[in-house]
MARVEXNU-765651 format. One record per residue: x, y, z of N, C-alpha, C, O, CB in turn. Coordinates in steps of 0.02 Angstrom, whole numbers, plus 50000, padded with zeros to 5 digits. Last residue first. Glycine has a CB too. Layout:
XYZXYZXYZXYZXYZ
...
***
This chain:
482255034750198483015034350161483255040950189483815042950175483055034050067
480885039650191481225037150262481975036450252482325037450302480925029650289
480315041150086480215047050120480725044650179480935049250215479395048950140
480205027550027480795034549992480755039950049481255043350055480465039449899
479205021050042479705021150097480175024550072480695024350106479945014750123
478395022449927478065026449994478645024150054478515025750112477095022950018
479115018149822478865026749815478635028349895478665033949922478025028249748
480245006849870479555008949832479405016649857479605019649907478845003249856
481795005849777481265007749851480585008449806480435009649747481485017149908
482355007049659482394998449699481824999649742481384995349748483204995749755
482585017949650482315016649579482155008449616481785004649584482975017949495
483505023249729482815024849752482355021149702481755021249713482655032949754
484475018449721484325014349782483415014749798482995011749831484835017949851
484985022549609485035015149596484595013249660484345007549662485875011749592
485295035049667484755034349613484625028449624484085027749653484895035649540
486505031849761485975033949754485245033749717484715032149745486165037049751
487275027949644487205020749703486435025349731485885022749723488145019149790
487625039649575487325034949545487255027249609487175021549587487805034049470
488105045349678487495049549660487115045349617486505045849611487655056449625
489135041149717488955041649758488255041649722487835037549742489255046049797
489715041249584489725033349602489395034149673489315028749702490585029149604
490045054649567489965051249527489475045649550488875045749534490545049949505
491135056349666490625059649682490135057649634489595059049659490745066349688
492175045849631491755044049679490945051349692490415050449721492385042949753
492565057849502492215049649507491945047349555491365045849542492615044549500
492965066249575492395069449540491895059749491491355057749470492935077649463
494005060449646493365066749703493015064849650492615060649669493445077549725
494865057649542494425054449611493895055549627493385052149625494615055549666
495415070449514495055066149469494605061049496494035060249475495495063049430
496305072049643495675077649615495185073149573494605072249593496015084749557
497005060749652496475063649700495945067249647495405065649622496835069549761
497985065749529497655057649547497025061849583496625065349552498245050749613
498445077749547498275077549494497465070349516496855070449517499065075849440
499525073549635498865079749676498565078249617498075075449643498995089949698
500675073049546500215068649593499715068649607499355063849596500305068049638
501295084749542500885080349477500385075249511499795074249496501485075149424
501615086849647501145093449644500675087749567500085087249550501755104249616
502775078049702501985077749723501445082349684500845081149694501935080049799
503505083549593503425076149604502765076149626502265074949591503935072749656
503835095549680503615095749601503295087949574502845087949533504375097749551
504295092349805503835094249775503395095549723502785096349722503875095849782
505575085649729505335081749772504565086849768504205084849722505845080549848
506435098249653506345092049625505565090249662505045092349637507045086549643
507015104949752506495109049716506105103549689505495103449699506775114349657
507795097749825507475100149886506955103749831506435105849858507995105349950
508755093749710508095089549762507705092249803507205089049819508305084849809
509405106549714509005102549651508535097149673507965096749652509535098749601
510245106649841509555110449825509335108749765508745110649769509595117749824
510795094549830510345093749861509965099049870509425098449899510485091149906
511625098349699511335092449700511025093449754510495093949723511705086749698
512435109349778512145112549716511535105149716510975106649736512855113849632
513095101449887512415105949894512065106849831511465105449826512565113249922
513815095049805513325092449819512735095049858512165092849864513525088349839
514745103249734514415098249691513615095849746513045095349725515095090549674
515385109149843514935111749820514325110049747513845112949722515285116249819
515395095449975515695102549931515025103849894514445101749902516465101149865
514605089950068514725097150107515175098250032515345104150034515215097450205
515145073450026514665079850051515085083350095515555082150133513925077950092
515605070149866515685070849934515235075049977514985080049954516255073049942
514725066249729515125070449757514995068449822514475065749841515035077449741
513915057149673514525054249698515145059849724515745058849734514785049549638
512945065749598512855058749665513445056649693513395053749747512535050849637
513935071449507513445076149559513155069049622513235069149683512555080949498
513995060649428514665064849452514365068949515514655068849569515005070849385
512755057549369513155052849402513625055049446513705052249500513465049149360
512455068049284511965066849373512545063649400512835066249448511095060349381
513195081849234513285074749230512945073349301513065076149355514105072149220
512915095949161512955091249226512845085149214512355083349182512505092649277
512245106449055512935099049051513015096449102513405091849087513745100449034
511945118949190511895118449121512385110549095512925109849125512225126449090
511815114549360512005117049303512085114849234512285109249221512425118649316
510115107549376511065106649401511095111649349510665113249307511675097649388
508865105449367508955112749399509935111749410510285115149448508335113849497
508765095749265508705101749253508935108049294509115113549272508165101749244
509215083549371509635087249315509375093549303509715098149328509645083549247
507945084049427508485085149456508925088049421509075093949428508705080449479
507195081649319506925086049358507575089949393507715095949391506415082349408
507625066849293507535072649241507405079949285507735084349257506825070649187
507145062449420508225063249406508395066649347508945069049334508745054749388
506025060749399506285064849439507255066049462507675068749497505845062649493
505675051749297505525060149280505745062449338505645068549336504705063149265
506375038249339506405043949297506465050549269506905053749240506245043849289
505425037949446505935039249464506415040849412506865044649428506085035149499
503935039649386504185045649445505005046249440505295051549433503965042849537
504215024749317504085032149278504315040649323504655045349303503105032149264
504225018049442504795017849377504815025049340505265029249335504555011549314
503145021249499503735023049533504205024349476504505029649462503985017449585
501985019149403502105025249425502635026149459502775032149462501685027349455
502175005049396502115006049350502295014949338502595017349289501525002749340
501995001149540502344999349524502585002349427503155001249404502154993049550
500535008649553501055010349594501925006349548502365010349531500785006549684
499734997949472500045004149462500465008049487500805011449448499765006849458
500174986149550500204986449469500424993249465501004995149458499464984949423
499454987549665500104984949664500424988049582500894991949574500044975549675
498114987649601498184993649614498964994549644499185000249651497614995549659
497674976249546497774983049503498324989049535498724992949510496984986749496
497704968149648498444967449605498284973749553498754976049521498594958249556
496724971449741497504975849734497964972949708498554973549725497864977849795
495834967449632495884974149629496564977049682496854982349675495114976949650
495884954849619495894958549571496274966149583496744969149557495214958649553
495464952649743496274951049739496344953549670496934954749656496544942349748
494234952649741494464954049808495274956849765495494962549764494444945749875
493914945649631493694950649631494104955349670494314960649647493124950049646
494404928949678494434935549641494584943049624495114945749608494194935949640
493234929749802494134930249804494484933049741494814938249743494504922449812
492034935949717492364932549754493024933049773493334937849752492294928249738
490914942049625491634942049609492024937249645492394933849610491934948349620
489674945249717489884937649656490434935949621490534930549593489514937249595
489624954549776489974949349821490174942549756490564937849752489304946449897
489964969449740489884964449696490104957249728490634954449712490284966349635
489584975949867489164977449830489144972849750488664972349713489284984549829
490624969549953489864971249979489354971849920488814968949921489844978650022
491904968949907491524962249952490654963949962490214959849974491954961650049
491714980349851491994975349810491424970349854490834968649843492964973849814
492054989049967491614991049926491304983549890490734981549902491964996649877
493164984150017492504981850056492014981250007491664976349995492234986950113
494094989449935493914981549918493304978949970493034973449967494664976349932
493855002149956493944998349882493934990749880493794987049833494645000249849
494355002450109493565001950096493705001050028493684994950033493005008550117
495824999250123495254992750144494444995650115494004991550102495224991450251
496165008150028496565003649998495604997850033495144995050003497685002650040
495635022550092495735020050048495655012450006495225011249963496095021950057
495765027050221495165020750204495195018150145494905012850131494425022850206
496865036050233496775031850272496275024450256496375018650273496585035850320
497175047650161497185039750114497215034450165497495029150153497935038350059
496765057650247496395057250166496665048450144496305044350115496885065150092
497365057050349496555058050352496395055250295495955051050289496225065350356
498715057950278498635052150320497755050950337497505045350338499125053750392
498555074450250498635067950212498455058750219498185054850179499235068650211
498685078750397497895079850324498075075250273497605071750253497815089150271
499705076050429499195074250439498655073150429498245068750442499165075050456
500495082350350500725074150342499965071250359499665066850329501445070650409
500465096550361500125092950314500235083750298500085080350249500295097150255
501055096250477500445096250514500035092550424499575088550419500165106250558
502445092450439501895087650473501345089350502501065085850544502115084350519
502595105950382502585099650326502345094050369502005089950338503385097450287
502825115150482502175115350454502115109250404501545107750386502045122450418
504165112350493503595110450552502945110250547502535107150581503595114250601
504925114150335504765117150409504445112250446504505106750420504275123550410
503415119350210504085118550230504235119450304503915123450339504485123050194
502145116750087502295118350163503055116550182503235111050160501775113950214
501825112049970502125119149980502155120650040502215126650052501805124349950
501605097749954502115099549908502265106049923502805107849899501945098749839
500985095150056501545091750069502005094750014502625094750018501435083850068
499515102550007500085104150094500675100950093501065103550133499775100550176
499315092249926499365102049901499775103249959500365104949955498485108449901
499125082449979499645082049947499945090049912500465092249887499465076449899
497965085550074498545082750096499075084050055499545086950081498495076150104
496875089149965497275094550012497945091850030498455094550010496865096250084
496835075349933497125080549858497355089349924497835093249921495995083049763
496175067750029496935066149995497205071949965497805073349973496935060449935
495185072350041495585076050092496425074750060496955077950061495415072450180
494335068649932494505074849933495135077749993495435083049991493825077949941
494425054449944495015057649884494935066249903495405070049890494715055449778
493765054550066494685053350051494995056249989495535059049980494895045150041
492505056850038492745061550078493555060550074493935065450078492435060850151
492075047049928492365051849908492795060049964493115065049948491785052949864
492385035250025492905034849954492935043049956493435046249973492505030549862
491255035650099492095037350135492475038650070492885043250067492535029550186
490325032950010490565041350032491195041350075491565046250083489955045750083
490485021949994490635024649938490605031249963490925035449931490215022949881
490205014650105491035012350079490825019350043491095023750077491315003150020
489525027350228489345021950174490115018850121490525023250108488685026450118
489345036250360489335037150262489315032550190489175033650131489925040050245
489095028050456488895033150436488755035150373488225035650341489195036050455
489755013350432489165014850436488525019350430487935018250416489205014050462
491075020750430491025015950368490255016750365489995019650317491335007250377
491155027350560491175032550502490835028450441490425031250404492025035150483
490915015750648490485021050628490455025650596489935029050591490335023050655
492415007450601491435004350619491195011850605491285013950548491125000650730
493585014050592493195013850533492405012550555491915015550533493505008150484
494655016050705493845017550720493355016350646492765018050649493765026750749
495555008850645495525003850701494635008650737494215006250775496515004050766
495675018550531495635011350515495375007250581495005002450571496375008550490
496355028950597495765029550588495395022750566494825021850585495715034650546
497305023650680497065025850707496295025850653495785022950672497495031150732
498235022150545498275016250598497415018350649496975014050648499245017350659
498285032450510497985028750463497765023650544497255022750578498565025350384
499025041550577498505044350602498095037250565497545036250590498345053250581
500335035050567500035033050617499225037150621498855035650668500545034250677
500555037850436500565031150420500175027550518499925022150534501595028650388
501125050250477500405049050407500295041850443499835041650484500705048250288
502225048850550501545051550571500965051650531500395053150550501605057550589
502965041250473502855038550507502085041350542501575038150555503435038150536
503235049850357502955044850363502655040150415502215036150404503205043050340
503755058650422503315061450395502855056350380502245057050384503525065250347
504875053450480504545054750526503765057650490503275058550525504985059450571
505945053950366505395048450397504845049150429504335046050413505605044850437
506145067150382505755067250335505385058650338504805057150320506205069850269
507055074350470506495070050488506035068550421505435069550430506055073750547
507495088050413508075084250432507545076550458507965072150464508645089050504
506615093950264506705091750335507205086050350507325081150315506055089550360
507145095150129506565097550147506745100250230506925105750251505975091450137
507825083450075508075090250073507655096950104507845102750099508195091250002
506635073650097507445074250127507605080350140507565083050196508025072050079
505525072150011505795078450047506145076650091505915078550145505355082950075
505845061249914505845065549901505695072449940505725077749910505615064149866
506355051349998506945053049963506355061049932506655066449935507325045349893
505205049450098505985050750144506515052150063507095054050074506335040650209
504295046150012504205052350050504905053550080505105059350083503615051850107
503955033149942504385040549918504665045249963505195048149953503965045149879
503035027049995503555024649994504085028649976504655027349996503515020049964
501925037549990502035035350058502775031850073503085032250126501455030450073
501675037149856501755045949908501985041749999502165044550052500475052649916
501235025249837501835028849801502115034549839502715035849848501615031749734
500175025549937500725020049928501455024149897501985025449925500405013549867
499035032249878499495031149954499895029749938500175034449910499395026950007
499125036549753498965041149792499365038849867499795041849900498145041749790
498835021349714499585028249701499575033649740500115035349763499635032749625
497855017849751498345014549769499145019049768499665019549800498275008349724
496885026149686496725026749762497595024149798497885026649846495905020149787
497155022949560497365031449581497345029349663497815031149699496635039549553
496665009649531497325013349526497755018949543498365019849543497375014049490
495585009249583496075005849641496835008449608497365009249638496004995449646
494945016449468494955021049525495385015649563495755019449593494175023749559
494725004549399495175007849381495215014249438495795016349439495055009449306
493864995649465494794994249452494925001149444495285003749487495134989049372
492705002049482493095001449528493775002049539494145005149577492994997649540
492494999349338492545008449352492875007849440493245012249460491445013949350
492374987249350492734988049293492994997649335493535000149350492124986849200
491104985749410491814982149446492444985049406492994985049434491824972549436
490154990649336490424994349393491084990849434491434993349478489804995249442
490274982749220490454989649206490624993849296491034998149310489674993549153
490764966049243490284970449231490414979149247490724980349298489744967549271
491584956549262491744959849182491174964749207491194969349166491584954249091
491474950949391492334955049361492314957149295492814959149265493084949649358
490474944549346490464948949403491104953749382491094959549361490534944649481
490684934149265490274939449238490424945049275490504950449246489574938149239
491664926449359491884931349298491274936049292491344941849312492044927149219
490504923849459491184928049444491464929349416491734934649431491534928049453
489544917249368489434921349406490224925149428490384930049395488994917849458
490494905749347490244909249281490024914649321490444918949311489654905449228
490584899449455491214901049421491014906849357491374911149332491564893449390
489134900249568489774900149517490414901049505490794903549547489724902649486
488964903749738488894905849670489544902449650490094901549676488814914149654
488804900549853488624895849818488474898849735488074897049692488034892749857
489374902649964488694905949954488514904749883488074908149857488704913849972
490604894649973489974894150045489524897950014489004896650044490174897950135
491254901849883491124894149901490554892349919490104889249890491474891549951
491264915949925491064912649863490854906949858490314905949831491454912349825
491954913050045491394917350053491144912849983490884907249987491524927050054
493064899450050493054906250036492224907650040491874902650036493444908049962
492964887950196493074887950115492914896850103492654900050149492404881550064
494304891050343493444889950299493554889650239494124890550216492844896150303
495564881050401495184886250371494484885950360494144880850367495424887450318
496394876850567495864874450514495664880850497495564885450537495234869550538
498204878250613497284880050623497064878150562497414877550511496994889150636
499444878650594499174873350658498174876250663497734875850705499804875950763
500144886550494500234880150501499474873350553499234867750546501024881350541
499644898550570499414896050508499424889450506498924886050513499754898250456
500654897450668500024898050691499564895450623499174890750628499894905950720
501924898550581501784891550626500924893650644500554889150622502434890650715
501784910750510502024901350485501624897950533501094895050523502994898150498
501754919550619501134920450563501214910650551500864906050573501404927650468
503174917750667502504918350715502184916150663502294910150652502204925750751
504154918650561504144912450581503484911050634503264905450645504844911150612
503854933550542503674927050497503554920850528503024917850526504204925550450
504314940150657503374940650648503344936550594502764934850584502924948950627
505664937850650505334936350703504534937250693504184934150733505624940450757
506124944250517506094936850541505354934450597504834931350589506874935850587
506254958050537505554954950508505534945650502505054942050488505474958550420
507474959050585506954959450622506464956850603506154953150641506824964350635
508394962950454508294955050483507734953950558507624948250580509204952050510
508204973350441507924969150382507884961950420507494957250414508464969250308
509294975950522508414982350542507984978450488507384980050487508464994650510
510354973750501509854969150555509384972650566509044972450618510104967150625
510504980650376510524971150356510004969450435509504965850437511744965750360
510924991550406510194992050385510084985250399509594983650433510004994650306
511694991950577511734994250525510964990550469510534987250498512544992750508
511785003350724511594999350693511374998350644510855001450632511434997850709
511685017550778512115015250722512195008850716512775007550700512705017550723
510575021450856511125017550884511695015050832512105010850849510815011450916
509975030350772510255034150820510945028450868511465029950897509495037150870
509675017850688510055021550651510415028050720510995029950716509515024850580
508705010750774509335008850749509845012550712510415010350707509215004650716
507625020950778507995019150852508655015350822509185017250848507465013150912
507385022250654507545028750689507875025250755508405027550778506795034250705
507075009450595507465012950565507685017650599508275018850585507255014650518
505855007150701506535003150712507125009750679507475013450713506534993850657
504945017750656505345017250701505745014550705506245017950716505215016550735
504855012150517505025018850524505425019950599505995022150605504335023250517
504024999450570504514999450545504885004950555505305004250599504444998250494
502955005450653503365001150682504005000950653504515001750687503104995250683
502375014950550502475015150578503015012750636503415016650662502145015450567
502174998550457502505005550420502585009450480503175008050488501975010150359
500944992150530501894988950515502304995950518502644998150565502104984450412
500055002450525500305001950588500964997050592501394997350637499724999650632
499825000550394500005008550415500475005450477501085005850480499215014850444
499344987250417499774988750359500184995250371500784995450359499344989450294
498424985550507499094981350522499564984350473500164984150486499044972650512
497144988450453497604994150506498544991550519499054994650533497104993750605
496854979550395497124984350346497524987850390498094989950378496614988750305
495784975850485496184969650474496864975550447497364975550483495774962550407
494904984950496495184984050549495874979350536496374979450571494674981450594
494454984950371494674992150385495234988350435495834988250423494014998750422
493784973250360494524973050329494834981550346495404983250332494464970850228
493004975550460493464971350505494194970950445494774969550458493004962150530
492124984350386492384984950443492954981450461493434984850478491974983850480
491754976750262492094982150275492444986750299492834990950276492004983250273
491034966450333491644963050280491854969950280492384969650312491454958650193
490134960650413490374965350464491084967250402491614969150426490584961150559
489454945650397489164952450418489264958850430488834962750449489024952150452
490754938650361490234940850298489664944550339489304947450297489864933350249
491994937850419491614943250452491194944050398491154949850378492004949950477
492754925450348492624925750440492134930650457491784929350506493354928150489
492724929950213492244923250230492454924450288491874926350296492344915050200
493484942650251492874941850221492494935850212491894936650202492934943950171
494704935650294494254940550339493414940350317492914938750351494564948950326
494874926650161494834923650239494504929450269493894928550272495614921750282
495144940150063494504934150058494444930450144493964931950180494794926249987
496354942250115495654947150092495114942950105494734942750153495584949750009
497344933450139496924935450184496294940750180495904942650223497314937150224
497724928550009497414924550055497054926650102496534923850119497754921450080
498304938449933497834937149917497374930349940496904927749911497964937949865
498924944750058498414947750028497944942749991497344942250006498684952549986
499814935250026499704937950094499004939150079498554935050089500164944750119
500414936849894499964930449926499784932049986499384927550001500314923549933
500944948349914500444948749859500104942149898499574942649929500754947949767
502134945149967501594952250002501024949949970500524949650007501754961749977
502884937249896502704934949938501964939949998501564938350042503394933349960
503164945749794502644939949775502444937149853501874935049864503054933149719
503794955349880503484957049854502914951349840502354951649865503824959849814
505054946449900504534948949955503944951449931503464949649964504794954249998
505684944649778505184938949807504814941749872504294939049891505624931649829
505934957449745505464953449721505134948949732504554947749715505554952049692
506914959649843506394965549829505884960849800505364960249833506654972449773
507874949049785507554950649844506864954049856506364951149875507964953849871
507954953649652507774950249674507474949249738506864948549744508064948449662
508554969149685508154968549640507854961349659507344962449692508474969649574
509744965049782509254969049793508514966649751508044963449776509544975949775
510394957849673510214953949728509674957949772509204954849797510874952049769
510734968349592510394961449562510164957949625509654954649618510954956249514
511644977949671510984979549618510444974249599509854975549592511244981449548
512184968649807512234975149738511544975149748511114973749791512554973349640
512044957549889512954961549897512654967649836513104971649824513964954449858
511334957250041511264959349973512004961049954512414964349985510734965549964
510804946550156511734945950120511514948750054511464944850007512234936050107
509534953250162510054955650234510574954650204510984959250206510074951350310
508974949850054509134956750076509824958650140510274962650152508384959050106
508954934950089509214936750039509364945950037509914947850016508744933749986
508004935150193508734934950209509364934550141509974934050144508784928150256
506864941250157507134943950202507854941750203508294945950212506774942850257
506654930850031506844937150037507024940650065507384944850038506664939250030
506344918750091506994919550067507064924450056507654925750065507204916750022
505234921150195505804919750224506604919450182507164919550207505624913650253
504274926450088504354930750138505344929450162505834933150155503684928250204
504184913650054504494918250004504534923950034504894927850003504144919049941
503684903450144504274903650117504474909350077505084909350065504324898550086
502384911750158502834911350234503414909450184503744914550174502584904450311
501744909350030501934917850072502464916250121502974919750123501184921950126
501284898350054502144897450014502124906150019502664908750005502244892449903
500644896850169501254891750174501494896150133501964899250158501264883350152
499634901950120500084906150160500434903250155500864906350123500034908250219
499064893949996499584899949998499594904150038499584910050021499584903549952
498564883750102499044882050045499484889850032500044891250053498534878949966
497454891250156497924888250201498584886150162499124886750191497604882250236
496434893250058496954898750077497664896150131498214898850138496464905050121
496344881849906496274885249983496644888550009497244888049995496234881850030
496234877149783496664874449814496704877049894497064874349936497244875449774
495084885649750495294877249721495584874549772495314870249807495844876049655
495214898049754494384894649786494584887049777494204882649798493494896949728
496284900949743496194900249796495624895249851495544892349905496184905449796
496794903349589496814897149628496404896949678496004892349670497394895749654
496484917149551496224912949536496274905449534495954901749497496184914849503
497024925649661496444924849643496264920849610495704919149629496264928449625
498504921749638498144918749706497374917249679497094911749673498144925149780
498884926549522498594922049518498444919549571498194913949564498804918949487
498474941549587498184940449527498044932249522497474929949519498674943349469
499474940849678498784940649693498284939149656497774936249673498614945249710
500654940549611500574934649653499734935949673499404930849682501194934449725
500784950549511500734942949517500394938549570499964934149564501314941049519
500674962049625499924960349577500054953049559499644948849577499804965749493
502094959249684501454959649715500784957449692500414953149717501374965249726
502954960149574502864953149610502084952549663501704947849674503634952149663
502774974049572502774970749523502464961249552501934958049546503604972349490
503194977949690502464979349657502364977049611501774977249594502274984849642
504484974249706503844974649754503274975449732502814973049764503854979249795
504974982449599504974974949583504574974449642504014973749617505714970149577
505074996249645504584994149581504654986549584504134984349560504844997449499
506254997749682505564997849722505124996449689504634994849722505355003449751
506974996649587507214988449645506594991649708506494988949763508494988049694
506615003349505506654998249487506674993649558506404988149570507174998349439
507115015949582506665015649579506495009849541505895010949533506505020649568
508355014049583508185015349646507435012249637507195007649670508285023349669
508795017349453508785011249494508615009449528508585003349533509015009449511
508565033849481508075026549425508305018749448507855014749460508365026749315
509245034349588508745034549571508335032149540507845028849557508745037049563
510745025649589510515032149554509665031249579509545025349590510685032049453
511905018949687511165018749664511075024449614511585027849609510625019649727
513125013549780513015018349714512455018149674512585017049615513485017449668
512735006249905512655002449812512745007349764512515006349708511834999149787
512705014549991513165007250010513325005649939513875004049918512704999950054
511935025949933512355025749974512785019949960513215020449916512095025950032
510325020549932510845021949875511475023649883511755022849829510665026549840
510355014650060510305008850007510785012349932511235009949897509285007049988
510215026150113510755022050157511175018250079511745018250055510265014650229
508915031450064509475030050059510285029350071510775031750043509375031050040
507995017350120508125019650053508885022750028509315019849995507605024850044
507855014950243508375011150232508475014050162509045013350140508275003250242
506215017550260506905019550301507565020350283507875025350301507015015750342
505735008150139505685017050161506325019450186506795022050157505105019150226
506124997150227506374999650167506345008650151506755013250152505954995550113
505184997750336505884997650357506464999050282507045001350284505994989250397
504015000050270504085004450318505025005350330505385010350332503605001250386
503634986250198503594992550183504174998550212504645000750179502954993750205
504044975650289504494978050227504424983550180504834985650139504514973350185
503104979850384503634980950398504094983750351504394989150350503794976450419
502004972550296502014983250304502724984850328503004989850305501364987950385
502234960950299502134964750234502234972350234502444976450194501444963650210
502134958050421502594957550394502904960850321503464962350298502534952350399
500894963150427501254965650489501874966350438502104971550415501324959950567
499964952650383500024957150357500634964250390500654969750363499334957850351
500154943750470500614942150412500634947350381501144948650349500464936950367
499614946850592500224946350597500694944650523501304944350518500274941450650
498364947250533498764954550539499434952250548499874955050515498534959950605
498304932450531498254938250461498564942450487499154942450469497554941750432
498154930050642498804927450615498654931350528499044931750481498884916850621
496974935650693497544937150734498124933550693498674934750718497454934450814
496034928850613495934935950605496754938650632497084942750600495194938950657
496334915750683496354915350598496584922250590497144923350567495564913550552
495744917650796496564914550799497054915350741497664915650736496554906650806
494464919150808495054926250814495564924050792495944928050765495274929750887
493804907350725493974914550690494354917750731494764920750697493394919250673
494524892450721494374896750774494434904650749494964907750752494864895050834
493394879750666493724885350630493764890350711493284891650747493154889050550
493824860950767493314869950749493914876550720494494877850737492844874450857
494184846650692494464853450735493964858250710493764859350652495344856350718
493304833250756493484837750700493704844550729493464847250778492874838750651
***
């Protein structure tokens, strides 16, 4: 009988999750090139980034509730195909509709990623489930990174976006085949022998419920501010990738030391030390200009570093009866909202734009001016005011955070001493 070989399993997750951050990272990049080639507007823009997130919560949502049936080895297979038609459906994008698609099936295909490999780490490390998804999670910043770069080494070589999209081949067809050729475990849930009725109950009960809805801010907070960042301070800094790239590497970094901070403070005080550093980060990104805008990349990158993996450690640890599920519940919430907040951002920020054009400005006419006249400076100092103003609403998310996880600290507290007996309280 073949033996489960956990690194082999742990080592073809990141590599799938790799694939997922890439298409993060290298889109970012490629944004707008993208509005460029396709006469984009913005709000479009923001639709054919929004279908990523859209397809995302699908696909996790119903991962979650196949998985424990049909097994995780089943939906990587069809992650690995929907990965593989999207990448090369992007590379021959001829518009708007083929983008949009594309965008989408990578997306469903991100979502099954996830919603196979949450649970797999967590049935491989049920001693260690916070940690090793910190560690597992690092692959996500650290794609985004990788990606950002390609975009910068290919674009100084003027090489064009289609083969900076077609790179992400090479870490699919890896993840496929290794998947392909190893034995799984049954999910955590399985093996510990709770219910079906025990997990739902678990996913209806009031603290799983106050979870979701904080995976919504925790998820926007990064993600949205992370996929944005090169259109909305462009006008800012001539590097405005680079803003991403250095957030997206201090993450990498703090995710790969999570063991003794996670241990130190606990899932639920890392929560609230992030949303507080998050809400500085994004105060620094909306009024620092200059050289001083990556020292606030950095304070940012501190703050939504644990984010995304401790919300679902939390999950694995403290409501383990949820299960895969539970797991996959919560970043199809949190896919959801991001996807739900781009559309709306990209909207209110071509409203934003307009406002500062002159009085009757037509956006359309102002995007399609030439550059260097005076249509289009006038248009890229309207962005250069725009793009902060964006974040400053943002900063909004965090703050509200802080005062919930500070919340959820104080009540896990109580909850711990009301469990202890009166004469080992003195030792807590």
């Amino acid at each position: 009988m073949q033996a489960i070989e956990r690194n082999k399993l742990f080592v073809a997750s990141c590599l799938a999750l790799l694939v997922t951050s890439l298409s993060f990272g290298i889109r970012a990049g490629i944004m707008n090139q993208l509005v460029i080639d396709f006469h984009l507007s913005t709000a479009e823009l923001g639709v054919i980034t929004a279908s990523a997130f859209w397809g995302f919560p699908l696909a996790i949502i119903i991962g979650g509730f196949v998985v424990d049936a049909i097994g995780m080895k089943k939906l990587l297979v069809v992650a690995f195909i929907l990965h593989l038609s999207g990448i090369l459906l992007t590379v021959f994008a001829a518009g708007y509709w083929t983008l949009f698609i594309s965008t989408l099936l990578i997306g469903i295909a991100n979502g099954t990623v996830e919603a196979a490999c949450n649970p797999l780490v967590a049935s491989l490390y049920t001693d260690n489930k916070t940690v090793k998804l910190n560690h597992f999670h690092l692959w996500f910043p650290g794609g985004i990174v990788i990606g950002t770069l390609i975009v910068l080494l290919l674009n100084t070589l003027e090489i064009g976006w289609q083969w900076q999209v077609a790179i992400m081949i090479i870490p699919t067809l890896v993840y496929g085949y290794l998947f392909s050729s190893l034995k799984f475990p049954v999910t955590e849930r399985v093996a510990s022998g709770y219910s079906t009725t025990d997990m739902y109950k678990a996913v209806l009960s009031p603290l799983f419920i106050v979870m979701l809805i904080c995976m919504f801010g925790t998820a926007v907070t990064e993600l949205f501010t992370g996929q944005w960042i090169d259109v909305l301070l462009k006008n800012l800094t001539n590097n405005a990738i680079l803003i991403l790239t250095l957030t997206t590497g201090v993450m990498v970094v703090g995710r790969g030391l999570a063991g003794p901070i996670v241990h130190r403070l606990s899932p639920q005080g890392v929560l609230l030390l992030s949303a507080m550093v998050s809400a500085i980060g994004l105060y620094l990104l909306s009024t620092l200009t200059g050289n001083a805008i990556f020292f606030a990349a950095i304070v940012f990158g501190i703050g939504v570093c644990y984010f995304w993996p401790t919300m679902i450690g939390f999950v694995a640890e403290h409501i383990p009866q949820s299960g895969a599920l539970g797991l996959n519940l919560m970043g199809g919430a949190g896919m959801f909202a991001v996807s739900i907040y781009s559309i709306f951002m990209g909207n209110f920020y071509d409203g934003l734009v307009l406002n500062y054009l002159p009085a009757g400005a037509d956006l359309a006419t102002y995007l399609s001016a030439a550059e260097g006249t005076s249509m289009n400076q006038a248009l890229n100092q309207a962005k250069s005011l725009a793009g902060p103003e964006v974040i400053r609403i943002t900063l909004v998310i965090p703050i509200v955070l802080t005062i919930i996880f500070a919340g959820l600290v104080l009540y896990l507290r109580s909850r711990k001493k009301i469990k202890t007996p009166p004469a080992l309280q003195a030792d807590i």
